[in-house]
C-alpha positions in Angstrom: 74.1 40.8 -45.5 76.3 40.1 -42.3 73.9 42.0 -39.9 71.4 39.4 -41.2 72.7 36.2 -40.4 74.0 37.3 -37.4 70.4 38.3 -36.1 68.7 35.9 -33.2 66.3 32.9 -34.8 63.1 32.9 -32.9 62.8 29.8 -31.0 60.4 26.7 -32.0 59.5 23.6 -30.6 63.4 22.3 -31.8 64.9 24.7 -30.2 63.0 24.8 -27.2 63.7 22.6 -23.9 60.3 21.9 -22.9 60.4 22.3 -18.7 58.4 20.1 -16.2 55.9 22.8 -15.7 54.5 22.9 -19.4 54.1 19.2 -19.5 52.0 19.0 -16.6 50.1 21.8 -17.6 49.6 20.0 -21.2 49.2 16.7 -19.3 46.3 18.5 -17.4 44.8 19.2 -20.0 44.8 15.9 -21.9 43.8 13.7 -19.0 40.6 16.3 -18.6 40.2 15.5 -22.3 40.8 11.7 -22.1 38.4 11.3 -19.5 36.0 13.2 -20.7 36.0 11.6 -24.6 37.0 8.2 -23.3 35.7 7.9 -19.7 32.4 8.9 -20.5 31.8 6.7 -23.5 32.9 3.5 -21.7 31.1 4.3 -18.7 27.8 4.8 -20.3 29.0 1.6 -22.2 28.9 -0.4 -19.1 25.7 0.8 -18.0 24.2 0.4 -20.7 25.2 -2.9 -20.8 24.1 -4.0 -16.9 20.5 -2.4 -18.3 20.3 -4.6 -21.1 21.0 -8.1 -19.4 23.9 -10.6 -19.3 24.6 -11.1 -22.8 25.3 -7.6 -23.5 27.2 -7.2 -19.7 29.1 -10.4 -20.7 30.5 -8.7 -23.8 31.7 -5.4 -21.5 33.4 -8.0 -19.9 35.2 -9.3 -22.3 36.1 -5.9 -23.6 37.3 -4.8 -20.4 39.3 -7.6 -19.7 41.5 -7.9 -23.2 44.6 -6.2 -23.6 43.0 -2.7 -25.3 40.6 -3.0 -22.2 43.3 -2.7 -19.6 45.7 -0.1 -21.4 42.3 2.1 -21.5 41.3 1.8 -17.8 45.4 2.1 -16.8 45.3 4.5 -18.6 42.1 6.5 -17.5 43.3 5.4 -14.2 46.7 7.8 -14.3 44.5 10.6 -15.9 42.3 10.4 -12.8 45.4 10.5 -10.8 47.0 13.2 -12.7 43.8 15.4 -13.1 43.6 15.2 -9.5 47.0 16.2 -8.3 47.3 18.4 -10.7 43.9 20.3 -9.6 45.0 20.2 -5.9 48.6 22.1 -7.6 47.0 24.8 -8.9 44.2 25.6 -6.2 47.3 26.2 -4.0 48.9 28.5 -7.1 45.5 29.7 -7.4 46.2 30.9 -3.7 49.2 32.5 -4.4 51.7 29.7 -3.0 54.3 28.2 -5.2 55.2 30.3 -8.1 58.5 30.4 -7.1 60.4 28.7 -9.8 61.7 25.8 -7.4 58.8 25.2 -5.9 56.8 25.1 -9.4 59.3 22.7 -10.1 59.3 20.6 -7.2 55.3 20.7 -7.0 55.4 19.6 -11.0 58.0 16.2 -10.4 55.1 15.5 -7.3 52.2 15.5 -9.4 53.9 13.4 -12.1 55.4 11.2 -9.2 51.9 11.4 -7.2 50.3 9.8 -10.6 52.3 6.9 -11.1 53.0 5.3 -7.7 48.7 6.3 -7.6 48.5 4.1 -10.9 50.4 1.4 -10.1 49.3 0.7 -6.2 45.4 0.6 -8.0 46.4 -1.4 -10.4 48.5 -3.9 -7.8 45.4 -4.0 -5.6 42.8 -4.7 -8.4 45.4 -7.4 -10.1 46.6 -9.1 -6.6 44.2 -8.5 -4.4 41.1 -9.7 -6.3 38.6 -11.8 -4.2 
């Protein structure tokens, strides 16, 4: 009975200390997601919408400009961001460079880093600088 409790638990997700480069690679995945089940939608939305004249453009408007209308395009906006760093990451992995664990490291906190400062100098420009 003692060799049994003294035997190793596999790890879960409790035990586990999640690292930088699985949350990119999970966040990589999800903003290709997001974009793809949320981007496309609103974007045929709003084209539909300019098709069918200004009463029906009006009311993408009015979506788009409430407060669920601007977390969804900040929010498609760092998924753009993120998808995009995070592609031009692992092309240069996909050439062989940075596997080496500091670099992986270093290249993960850029991405993440990239996506936010990316994020919030769009949303600045479209909020400050609007004619």
């Amino acid at each position: 009975m003692t060799a049994k409790r003294n035997r190793p638990l596999s790890p879960h997700l409790f035990h586990w200390r999640w690292q930088i480069h699985a949350i990119v690679s999970i966040l990589h995945r999800a903003t290709g997601d997001g974009m793809a089940l949320v981007g496309i939608p609103l974007f045929l939305w709003w084209l539909a919408s300019l098709a069918s004249g200004p009463a029906a453009y009006s009311a993408f408007l009015r979506f788009a400009g409430s407060p669920l209308g601007y977390l969804l395009g900040i929010g498609l906006t760092f998924g753009l961001f993120q998808h995009l760093a995070s592609g031009v990451r692992h092309f240069f992995m996909d050439i062989g460079a940075g596997y080496e664990l500091r670099t992986a490291r270093r290249s993960s906190i850029a991405t993440l880093c990239f996506s936010l400062v990316m994020t919030a100098l769009f949303w600045a420009y479209l909020l400050l600088v609007k004619p």
